[in-house]
N, C-alpha and C positions, 0 to 999 in steps of 0.2 A: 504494500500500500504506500501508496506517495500524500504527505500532509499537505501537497502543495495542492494536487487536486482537490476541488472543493465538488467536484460534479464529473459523472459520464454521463453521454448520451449519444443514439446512433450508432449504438455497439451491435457488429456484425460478426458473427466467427463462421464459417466455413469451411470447405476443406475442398482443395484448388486438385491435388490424389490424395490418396488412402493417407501417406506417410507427408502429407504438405499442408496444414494449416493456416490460415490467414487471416487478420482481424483487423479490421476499421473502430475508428470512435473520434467523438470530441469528446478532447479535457477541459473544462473550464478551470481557470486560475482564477485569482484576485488581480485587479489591475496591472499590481506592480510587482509580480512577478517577472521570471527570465520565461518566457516563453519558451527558447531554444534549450534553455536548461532543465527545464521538464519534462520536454520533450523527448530530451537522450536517456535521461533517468526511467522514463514509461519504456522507451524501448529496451531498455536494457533488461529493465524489470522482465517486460514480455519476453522478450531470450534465454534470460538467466530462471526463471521461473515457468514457466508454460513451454520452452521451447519452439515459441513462436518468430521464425523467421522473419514473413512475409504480414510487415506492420504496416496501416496505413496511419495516422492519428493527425488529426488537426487539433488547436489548441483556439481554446476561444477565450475572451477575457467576459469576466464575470461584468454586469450588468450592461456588457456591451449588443450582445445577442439577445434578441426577442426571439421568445419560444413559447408555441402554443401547447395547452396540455398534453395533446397524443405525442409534444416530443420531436415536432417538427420545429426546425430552426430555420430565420432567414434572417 
């Protein structure tokens, strides 16, 4: 778990073959976080822990995204 994440959402996991996994998501931070510094830390995570290669993750800054309740962001 990362304290910096305050939120996921748009979390996808699938499997690209049998032995190849892959997962999307946004993280939402607090403003004044490092974006890019959360970002290596999530993937690492997902490497070091799930074995998940094939990461996609955008990183959203907290009250910046409008999201409606089923979860869709624009």
């Amino acid at each position: 778990m990362l304290s910096e994440v305050k939120e996921v959402h748009d979390l996808h996991v699938w499997s690209i073959m049998s032995d190849f996994p892959a997962l999307s998501c946004h993280l939402v931070v607090s403003r004044d976080e490092d974006g890019q510094d959360v970002l290596f830390k999530a993937k690492k995570l997902l490497h070091d822990e799930f074995e998940l290669h094939h990461v996609t993750t955008q990183i959203d800054k907290e009250g910046i995204m409008k999201c409606s309740a089923d979860g869709h962001c624009n």
